[in-house]
C-alpha positions as CSV (number, residue, x, y, z in Angstrom):
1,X,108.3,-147.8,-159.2
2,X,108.9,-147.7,-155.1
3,X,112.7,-148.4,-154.0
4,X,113.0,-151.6,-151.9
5,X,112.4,-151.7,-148.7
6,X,115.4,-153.7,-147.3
7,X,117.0,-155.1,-143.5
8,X,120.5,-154.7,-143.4
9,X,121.9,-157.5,-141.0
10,X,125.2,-157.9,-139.9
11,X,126.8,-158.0,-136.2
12,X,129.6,-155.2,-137.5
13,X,128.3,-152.0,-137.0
14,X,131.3,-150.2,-138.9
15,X,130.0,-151.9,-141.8
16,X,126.1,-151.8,-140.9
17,X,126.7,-147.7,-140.5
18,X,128.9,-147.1,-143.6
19,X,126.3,-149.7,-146.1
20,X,123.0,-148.1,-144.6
21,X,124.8,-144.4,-146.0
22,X,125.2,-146.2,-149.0
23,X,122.0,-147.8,-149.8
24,X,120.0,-144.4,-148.5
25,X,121.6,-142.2,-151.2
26,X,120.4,-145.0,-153.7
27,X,117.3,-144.4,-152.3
28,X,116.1,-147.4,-150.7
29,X,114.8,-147.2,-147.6
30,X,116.7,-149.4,-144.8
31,X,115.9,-151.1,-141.4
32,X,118.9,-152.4,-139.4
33,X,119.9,-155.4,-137.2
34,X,122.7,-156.3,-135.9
35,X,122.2,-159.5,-134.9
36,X,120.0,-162.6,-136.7
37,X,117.3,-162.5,-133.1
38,X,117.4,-158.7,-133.5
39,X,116.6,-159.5,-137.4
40,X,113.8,-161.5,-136.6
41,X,112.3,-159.8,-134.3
42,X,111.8,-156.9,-136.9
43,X,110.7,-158.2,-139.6
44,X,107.4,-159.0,-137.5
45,X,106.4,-155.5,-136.8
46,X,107.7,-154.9,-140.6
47,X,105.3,-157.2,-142.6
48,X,106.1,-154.6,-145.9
49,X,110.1,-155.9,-145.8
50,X,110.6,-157.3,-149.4
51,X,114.5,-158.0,-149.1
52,X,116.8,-158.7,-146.0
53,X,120.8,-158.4,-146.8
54,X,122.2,-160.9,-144.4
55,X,125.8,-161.5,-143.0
56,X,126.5,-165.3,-143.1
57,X,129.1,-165.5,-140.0
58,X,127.7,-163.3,-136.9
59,X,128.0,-164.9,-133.4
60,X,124.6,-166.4,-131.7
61,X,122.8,-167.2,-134.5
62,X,124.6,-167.4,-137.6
63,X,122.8,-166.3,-141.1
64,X,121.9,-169.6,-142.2
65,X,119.9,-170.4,-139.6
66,X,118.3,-166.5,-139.6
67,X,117.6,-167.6,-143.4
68,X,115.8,-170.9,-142.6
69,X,113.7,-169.1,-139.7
70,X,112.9,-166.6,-142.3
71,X,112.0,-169.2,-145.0
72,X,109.8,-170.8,-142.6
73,X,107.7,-167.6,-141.2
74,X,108.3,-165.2,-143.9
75,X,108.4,-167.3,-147.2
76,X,108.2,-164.2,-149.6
77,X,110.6,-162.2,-148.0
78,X,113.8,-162.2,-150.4
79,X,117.1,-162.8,-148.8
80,X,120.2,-162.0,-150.2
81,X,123.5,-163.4,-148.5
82,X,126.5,-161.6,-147.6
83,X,130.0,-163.1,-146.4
84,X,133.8,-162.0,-145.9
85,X,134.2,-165.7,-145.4
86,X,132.6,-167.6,-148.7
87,X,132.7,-171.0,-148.5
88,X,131.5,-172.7,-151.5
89,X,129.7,-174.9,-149.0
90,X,127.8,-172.2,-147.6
91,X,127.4,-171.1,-150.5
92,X,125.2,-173.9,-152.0
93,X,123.6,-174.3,-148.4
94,X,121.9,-170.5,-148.4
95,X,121.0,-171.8,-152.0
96,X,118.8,-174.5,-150.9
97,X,117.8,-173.0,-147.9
98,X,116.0,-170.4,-150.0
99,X,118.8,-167.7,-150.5
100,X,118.1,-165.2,-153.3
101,X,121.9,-164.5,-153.8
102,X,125.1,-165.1,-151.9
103,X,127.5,-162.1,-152.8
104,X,131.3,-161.7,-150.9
105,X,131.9,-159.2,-148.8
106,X,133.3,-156.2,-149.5
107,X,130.7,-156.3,-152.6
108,X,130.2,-153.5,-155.4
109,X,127.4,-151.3,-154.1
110,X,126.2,-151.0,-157.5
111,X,126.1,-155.0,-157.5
112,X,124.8,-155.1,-154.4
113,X,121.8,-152.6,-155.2
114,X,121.1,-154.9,-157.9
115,X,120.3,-157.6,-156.7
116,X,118.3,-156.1,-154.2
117,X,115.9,-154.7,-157.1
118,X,115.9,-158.0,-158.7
119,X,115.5,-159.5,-155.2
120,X,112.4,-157.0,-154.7
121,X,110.8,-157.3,-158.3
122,X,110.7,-161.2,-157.6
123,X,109.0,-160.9,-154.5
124,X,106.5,-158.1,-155.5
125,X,105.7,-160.1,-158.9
126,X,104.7,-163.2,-156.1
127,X,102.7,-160.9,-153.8
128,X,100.8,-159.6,-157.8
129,X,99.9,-163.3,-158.2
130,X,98.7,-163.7,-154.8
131,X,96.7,-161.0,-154.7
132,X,95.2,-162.1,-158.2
133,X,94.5,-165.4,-157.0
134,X,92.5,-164.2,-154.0
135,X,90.5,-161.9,-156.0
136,X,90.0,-164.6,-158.4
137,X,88.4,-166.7,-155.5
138,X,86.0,-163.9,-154.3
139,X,84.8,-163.3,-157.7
140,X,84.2,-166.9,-158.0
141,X,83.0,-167.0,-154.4
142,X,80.4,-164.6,-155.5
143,X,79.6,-165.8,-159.0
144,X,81.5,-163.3,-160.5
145,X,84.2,-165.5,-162.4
């Protein structure tokens, strides 16, 4: 099985710098923002992203807003949340947004890597049913069914 492809978003760079190390020698391959416009503007030139690690409290656009843009272009795209500042509010507001997870900040790595697999297995089991579902339809399309 491939490693996750994951986007590392946070506006600390200490932190983006030291995680990215982190994550790489687990083997997962990592793209990096650090900032939630940055964010978005990669993920569109990086249609293969399955899971974007995002910082709840950055300045400009905070994550939960990055999160609901995300939700809104990129449905399938897991996103797990990441905060030094967990509010329980917050908390339940990345839920219903669409939020994979919501883990504090510092987190155990081996947590964190995790729930990026889980994160990642959910979205490519969605992307297996799509893709089943569109064949589906051409075979019927064609009389094939």
């Amino acid at each position: 099985m491939s490693k996750p492809f994951v986007m590392l978003v946070d506006d600390e760079a200490e932190f983006i710098d030291t995680t990215t190390k982190r994550l790489e020698k687990r083997d997962l391959k990592v793209l990096t923002a650090y900032s939630g416009k940055d964010a978005l503007e990669k993920v569109s030139s990086n249609r293969n992203l399955e899971v974007m690690i995002l910082d709840v409290k950055m300045p400009g656009m905070d994550g939960l807003e990055v999160l609901q843009e995300m939700k809104k272009k990129y449905p399938l795209i897991e996103v797990i949340m990441l905060t030094g500042h967990a509010t329980i509010e917050s908390a339940i507001e990345g839920m219903k947004a669409g939020a994979f997870d919501y883990l504090m900040k510092p987190c155990e790595m081996d947590q964190l890597v995790e729930k990026v697999q889980e994160a990642a297995d959910k979205k490519r089991s969605q992307d297996e049913k799509i893709e089943k579902a569109r064949m589906e339809k051409v075979m019927a399309s064609r009389g094939l069914s």
